[in-house]
Backbone as a ProteinNet text record, in pm:
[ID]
protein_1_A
[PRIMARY]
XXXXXXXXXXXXXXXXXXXXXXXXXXXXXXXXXXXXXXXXXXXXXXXXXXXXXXXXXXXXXXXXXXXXXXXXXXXXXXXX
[TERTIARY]
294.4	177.2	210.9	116.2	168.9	73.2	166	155.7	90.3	15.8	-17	90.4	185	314.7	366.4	333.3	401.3	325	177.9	118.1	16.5	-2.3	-47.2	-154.4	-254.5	-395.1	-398.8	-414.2	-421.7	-536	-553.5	-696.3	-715.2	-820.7	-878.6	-845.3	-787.1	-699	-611.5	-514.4	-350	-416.8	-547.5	-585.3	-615.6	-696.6	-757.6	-602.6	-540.6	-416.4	-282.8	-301.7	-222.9	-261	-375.1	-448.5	-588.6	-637	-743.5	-859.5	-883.4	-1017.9	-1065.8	-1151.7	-1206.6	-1264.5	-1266.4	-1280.8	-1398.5	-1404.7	-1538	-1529.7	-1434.9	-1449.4	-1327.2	-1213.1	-1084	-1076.7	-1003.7	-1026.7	-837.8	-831.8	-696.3	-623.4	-652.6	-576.2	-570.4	-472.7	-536.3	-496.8	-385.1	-363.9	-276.4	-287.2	-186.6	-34.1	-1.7	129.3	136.1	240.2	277	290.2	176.8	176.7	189.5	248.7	227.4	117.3	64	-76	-66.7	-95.4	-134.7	-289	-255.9	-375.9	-401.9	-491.8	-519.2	-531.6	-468.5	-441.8	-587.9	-639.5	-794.3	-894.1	-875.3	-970.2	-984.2	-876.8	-840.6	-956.9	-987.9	-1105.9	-1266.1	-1279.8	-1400.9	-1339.5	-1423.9	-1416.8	-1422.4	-1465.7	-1475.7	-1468.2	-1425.2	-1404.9	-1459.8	-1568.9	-1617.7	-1526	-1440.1	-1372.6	-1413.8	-1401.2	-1407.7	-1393.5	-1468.8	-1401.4	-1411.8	-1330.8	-1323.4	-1474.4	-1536.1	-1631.3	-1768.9	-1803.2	-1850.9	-1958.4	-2034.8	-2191.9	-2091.3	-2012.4	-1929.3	-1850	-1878.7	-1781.1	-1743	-1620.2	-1595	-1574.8	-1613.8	-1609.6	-1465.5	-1391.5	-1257.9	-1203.8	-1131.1	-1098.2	-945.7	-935.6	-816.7	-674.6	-682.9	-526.3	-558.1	-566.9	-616.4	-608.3	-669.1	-677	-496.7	-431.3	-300.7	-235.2	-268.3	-201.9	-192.8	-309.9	-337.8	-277	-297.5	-244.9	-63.2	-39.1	125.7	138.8	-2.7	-30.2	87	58.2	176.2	73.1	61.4	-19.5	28.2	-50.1	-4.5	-132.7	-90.8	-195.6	-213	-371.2	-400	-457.8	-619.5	-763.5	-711.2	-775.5	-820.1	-884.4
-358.5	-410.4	-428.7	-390.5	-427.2	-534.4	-574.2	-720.9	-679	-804	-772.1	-758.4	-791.8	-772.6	-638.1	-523.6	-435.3	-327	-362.3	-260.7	-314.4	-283.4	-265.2	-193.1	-233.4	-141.5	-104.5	39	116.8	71.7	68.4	70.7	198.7	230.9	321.8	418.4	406.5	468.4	529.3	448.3	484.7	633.2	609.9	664.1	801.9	822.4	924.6	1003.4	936	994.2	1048.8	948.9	1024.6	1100.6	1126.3	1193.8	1280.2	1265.5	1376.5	1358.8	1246.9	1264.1	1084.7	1032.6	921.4	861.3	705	635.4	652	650.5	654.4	854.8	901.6	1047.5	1125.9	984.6	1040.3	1094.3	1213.2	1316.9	1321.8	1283.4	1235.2	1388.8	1515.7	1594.5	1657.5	1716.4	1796.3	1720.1	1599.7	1506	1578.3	1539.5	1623.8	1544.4	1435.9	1447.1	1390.4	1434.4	1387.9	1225.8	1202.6	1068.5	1008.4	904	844.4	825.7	908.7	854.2	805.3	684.2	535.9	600.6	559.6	622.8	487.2	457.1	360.7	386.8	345	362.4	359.1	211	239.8	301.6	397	544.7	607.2	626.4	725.2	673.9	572.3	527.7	638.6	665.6	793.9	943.6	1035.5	1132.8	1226.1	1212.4	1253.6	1124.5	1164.8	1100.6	1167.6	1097.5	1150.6	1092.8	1243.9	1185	1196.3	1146	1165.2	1339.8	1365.4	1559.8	1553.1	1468.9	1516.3	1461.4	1406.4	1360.3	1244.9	1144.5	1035.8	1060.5	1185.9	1228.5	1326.5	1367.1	1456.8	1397.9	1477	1411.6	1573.5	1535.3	1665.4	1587.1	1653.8	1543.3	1625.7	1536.6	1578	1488	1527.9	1437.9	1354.7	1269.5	1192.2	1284.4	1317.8	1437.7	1549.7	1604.9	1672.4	1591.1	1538.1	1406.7	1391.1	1354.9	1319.9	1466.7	1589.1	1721.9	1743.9	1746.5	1794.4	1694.7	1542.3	1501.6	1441	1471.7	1485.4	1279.7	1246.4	1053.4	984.6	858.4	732.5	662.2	655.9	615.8	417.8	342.5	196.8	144.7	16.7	-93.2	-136.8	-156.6	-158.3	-262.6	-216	-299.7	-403.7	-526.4	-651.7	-650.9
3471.1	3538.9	3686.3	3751.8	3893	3925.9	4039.7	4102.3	4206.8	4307.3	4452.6	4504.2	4537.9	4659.5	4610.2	4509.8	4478.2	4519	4613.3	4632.7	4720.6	4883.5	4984.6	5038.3	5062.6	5107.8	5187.5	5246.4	5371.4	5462.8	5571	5657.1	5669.5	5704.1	5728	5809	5914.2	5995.5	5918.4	5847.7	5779	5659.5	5612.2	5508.7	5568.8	5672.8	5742.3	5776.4	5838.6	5876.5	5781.2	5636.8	5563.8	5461.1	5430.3	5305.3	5393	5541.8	5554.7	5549	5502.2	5384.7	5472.5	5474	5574	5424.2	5450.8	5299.3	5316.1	5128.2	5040.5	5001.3	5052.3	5003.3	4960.5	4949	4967.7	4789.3	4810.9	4709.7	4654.1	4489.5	4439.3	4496.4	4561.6	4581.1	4696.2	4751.1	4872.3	4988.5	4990.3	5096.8	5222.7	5325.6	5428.4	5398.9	5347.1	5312	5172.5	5117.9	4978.9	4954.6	4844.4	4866	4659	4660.1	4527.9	4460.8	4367.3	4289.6	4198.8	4157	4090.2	4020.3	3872.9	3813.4	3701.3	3743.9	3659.4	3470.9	3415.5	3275.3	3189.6	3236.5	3160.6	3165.4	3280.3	3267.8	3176.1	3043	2952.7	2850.4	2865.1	2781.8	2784.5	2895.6	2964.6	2914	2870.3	2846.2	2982.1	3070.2	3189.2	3355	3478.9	3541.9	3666.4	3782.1	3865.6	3966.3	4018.9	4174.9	4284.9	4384.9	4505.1	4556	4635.3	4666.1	4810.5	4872.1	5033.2	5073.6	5078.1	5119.7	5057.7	5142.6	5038.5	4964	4970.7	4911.9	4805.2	4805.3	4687.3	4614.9	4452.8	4342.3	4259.7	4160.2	4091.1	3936.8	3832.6	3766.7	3633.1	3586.8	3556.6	3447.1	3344.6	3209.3	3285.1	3190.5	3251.5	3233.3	3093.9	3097.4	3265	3297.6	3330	3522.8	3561	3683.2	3651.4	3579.1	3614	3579.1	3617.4	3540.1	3724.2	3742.1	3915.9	4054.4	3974.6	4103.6	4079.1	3967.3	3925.3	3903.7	3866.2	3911.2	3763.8	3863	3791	3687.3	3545.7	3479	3535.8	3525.9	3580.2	3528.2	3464.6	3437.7	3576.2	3615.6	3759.2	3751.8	3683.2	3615.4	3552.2	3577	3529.5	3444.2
[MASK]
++++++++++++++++++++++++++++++++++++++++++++++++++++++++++++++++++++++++++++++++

């Protein structure tokens, strides 16, 4: 389970600059540098998952095997 002190929120700036993508559209793939993806565990509950695609009016919609196949993600109890 992670804790707050084990994990830090980007501003908006840090986000644009390390992943490309400006919040509300940031897309789990496709970042300009290699970054850790944290995948929340209780997604697996949904048969499908609408992500973000590079922009905030766009979604792609994607199963959870599949969301952690592409973005190589850290399954983690996140959700409350």
């Amino acid at each position: 389970i992670l804790k707050k002190k084990d994990v830090s929120m980007a501003n908006p700036d840090e986000v644009k600059k390390n992943t490309g993508f400006t919040i509300g559209g940031v897309s789990p793939v496709a970042h300009l540098v290699t970054l850790n993806i944290l995948i929340d565990k209780s997604l697996n509950r949904f048969p499908h998952i609408f992500a973000a695609a590079g922009h905030p009016s766009c979604v792609f919609r994607i199963s959870y095997i599949e969301l952690i196949k592409i973005t190589k993600g850290i399954e983690k109890d996140i959700s409350e």
